[in-house]
N, C-alpha and C positions, 0 to 999 in steps of 0.2 A: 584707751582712746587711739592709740597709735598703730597696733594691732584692726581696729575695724575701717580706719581709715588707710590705711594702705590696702587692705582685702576689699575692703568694700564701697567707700565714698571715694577714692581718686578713682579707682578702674570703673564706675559710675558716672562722674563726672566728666571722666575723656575717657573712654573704654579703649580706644585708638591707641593714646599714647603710655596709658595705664595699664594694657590688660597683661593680667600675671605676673603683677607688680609683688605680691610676697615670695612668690617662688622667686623671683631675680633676687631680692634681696636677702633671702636666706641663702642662696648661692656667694652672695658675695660672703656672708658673714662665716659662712664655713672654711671659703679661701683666706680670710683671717685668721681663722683660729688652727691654720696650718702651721708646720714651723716652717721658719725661715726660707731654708733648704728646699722646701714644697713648695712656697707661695714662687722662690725666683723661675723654680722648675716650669710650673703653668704658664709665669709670664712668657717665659722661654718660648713653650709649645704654641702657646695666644698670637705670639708677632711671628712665629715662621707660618702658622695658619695663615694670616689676614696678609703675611707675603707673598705665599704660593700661590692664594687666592687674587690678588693685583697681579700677579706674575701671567697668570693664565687668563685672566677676563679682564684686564687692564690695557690700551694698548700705549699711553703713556707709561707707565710701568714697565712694563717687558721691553719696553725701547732703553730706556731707564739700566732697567737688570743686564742685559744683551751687552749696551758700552761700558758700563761697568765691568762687564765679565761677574757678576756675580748672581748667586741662590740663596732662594729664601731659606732652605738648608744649611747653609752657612751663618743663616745670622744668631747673633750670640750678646745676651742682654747685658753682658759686661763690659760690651766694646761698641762704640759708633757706626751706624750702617755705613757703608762705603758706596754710598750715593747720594748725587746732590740735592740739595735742598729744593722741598715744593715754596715756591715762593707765592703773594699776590699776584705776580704780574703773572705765573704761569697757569694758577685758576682761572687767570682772567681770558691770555688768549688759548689755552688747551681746557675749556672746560667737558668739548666733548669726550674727546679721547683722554681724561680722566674717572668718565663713567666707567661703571664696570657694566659686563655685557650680559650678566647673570642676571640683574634688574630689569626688569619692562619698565618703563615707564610708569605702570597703573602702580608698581611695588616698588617708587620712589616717593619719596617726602621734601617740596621742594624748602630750604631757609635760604637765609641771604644774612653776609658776614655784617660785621657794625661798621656805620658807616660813621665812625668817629674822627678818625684821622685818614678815611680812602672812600672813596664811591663803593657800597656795600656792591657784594662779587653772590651771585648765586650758586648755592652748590645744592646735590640731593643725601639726603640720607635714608636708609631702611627702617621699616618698622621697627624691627629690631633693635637697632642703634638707638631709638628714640627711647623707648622703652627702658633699654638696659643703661641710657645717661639718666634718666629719673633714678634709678635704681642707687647710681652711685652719687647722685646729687645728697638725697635723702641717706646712704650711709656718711655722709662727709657730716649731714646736717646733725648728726647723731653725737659726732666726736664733739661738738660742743653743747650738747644738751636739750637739742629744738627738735622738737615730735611733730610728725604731722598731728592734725588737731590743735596744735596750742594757737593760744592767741598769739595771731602777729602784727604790726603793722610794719608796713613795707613803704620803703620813700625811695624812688625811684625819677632821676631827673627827664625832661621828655626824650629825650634819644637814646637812654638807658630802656625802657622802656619793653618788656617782653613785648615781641613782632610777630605772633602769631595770629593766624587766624581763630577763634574759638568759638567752642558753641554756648551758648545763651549760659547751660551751666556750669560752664566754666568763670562767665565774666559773674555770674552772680558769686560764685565762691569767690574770686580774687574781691571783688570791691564790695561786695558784703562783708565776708567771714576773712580775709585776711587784711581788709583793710590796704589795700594797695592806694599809694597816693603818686601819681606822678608830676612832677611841677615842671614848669616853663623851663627850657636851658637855660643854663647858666647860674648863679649865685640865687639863690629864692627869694624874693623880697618879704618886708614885712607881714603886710598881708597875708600873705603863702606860709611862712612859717607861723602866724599868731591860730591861722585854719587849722594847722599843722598840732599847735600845741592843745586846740580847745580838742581836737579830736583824740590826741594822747591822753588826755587827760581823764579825759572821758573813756575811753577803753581799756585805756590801763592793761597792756599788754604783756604779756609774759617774755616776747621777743620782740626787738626792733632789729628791722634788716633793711640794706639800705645802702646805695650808690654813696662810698665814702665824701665825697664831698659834700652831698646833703645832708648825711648824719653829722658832721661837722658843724655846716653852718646851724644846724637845729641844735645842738648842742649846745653851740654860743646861744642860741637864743633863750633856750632854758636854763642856760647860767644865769643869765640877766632877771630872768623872771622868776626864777624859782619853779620849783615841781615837789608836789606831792608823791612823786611814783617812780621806780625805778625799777626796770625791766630787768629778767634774771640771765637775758644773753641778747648781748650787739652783737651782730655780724654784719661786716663791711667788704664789701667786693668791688668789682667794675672800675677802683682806678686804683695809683697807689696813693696808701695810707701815710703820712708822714709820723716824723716821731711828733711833732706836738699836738697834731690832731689825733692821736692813739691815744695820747695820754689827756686831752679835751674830753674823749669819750671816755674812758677808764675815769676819771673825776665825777662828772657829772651825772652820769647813769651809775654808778656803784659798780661797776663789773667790769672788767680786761675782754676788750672787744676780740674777735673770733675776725682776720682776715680769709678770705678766700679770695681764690685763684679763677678764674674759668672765662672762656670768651663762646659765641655763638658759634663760630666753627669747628669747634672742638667740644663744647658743654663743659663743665664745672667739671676739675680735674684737682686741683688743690684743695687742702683748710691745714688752717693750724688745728693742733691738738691743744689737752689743756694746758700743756706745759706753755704754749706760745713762745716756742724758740723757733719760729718757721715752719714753712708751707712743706705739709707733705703730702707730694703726690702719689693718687692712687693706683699699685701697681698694676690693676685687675682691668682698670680702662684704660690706658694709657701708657707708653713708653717714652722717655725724656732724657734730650741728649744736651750737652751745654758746651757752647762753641765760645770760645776766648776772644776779646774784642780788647781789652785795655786792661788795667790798673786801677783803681782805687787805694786810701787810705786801707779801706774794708777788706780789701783782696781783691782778686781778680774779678773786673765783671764780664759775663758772659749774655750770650742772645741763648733764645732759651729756644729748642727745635723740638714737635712733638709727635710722637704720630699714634695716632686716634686709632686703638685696640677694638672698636665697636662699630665704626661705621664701614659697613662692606659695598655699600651702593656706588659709594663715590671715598675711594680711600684717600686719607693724609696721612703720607707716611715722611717721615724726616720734616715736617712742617716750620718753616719758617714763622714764629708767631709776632716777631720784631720786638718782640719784650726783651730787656736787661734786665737780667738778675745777677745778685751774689750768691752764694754757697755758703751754706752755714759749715764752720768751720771743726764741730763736731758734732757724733751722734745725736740724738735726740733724747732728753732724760726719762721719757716715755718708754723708751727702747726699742721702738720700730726701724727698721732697716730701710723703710720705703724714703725714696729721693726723696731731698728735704733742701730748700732753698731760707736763706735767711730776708729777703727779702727782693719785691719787683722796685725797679731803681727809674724806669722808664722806659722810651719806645729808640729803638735804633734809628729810627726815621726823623726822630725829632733831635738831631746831636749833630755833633760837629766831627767831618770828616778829616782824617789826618793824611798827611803827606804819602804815607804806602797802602791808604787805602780802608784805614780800620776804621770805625764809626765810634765816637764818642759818647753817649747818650746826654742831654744838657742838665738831665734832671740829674744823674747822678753826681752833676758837678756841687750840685747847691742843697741837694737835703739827703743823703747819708748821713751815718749818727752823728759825726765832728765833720767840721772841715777836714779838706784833702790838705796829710801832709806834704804829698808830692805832686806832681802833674798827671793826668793821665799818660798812660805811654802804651805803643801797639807794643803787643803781644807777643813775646819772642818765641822762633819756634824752639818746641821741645824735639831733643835728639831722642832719647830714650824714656820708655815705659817708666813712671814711679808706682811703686808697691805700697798701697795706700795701707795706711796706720788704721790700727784698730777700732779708733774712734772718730775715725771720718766716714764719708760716703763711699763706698766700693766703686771709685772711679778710676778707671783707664784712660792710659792715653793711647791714641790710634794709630801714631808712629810718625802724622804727618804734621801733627801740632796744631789740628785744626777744629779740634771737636774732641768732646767728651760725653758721655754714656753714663745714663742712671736709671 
């Protein structure tokens, strides 16, 4: 089933954003089953590509590269780019001069960022990009066990909401065949969740996937009620997961739910694997740098910076995503190399500012695993480079204490 639905019924149903959807994914699956050594190499050649390429058709970029003094020849997926961060506010007022000039117009793709916590910001991306984020969406979707074809149903609150425009069979497959439900903002009420369960019940779905706050509250609700059914993979995205709603979901459905990672200006970049010791991002789209903001109990937490290996229209390169994260504090039992986060802690926007400047995130004050033994505190700088241990992530410091690379 998985095999004629990626060859045949998605590149069918959106030919647009589908077409040649098995060859990208046999592309990625070969870059897997590289070693090590080979997968860091590609990423290597992937980000000086899509630099040289912003370097030369970019004119934000080469203004960027120029004050830097720096080349896309120089960069080195072991250490921090040494240029500053794309933030919202500069998609917002530089969005022309972050087009690239290789695109016309008629061979861009417009989206527009989530407008959760900011006035959603317009950017473009290329065919391409669009194309090859399905590609890595559906390899992530693999690491826990969901095929295209299986039954899904989908709970989606309304500002979560995929914002595309689609064509007729597209919207018949989402609200027919995957059962896409999206509810009212905010907590779902009764109602909404009793709709919620008659229709579970009745489909009886092999996967439930779902803006974690609604899989939560539905979970409470089918605690209360009881269910006959239990789906054989939860996946939970779009906000963070706490520990007791992990473990609300892990109870109630039978299964250790699958977090994922991913926002609309970037596309789905993270999942856990089975082990579910943290988010591992995918080297093949994506390069991921992690900037030191404070202290926790848990270790140090970081804002998390990324820049998008696939979209060439309109690049993010060093992207500011405002998320805090922690760092899992060793390898993966899995034994993949690819950067792995133990958990998203919150938004830097939403935290408390310290005296020299650092941002504290609020959420990590109040749901990390235990309470905080100490205070948060800014981030002292690092004098010299540590020589990461074998069973940590292959992370550098940059010399100036302000950023780290994965």
């Amino acid at each position: 089933m998985s095999w004629i639905y990626t060859h045949f019924v998605l590149p069918l149903i959106e030919p647009d954003r589908c077409a040649g959807l098995g060859g990208r994914l046999r592309t990625i699956r070969r870059f897997e089953r590289l070693p090590e050594k080979a997968q860091r190499a590609e990423q290597q050649e992937r980000l000086q590509r899509l630099l040289q390429h912003a370097y030369q058709t970019v004119p934000y970029y080469r203004q960027q590269f120029d004050k830097a003094g720096f080349r896309p020849s120089e960069a080195r997926i072991d250490r921090p780019l040494p240029l500053p961060a794309l933030t919202w506010e500069d998609l917002r007022t530089a969005s022309y001069s972050l087009r690239s000039s290789a695109y016309k117009p008629g061979n861009r793709r417009v989206a527009a960022s989530s407008g959760n916590t900011r006035v959603p910001i317009r950017f473009h991306r290329d065919a391409a990009a669009i194309r090859d984020k399905i590609a890595v969406k559906l390899t992530l979707d693999a690491w826990s066990g969901y095929e295209p074809g299986d039954s899904t149903m989908m709970l989606w609150g309304a500002s979560a909401s995929p914002t595309r425009e689609s064509n007729w069979r597209w919207r018949i497959h989402e609200g027919v065949f995957m059962r896409q439900s999206p509810l009212p903002r905010g907590i779902p009420g009764q109602d909404a969740l009793e709709r919620l369960r008659w229709r579970y019940e009745k489909q009886r779905p092999r996967v439930l996937y779902g803006l974690s706050s609604v899989l939560a509250s539905f979970a409470a609700y089918i605690q209360e009620r009881g269910t006959r059914h239990r789906p054989q993979v939860v996946i939970a995205t779009g906000e963070v997961l706490s520990g007791p709603n992990r473990r609300l979901l892990e109870s109630v459905f039978g299964t250790i739910p699958f977090l994922y990672y991913g926002r609309r200006d970037v596309g789905m970049i993270a999942a856990e694997c089975r082990e579910h010791e943290g988010l591992h991002f995918h080297p093949w789209g994506s390069f991921v740098e992690f900037d030191p903001i404070g202290e926790s109990r848990d270790g140090m937490v970081y804002r998390l910076l990324v820049t998008d290996l696939l979209n060439y229209a309109q690049p993010f390169i060093r992207y500011d995503t405002g998320d805090c994260v922690t760092l899992a504090q060793q390898k993966c039992s899995c034994g993949s190399w690819f950067p792995m986060i133990d958990q998203v802690v919150g938004r830097s926007s939403n935290g408390a500012v310290q005296p020299n400047g650092s941002v504290v995130p609020i959420t990590a004050l109040g749901d990390l695993k235990s309470p905080l033994k100490r205070p948060f505190r800014a981030a002292a700088p690092m004098r010299s480079a540590r020589k990461p241990s074998g069973n940590h992530l292959p992370l550098r410091d940059s010399g100036t204490g302000r950023s780290k690379s994965a």
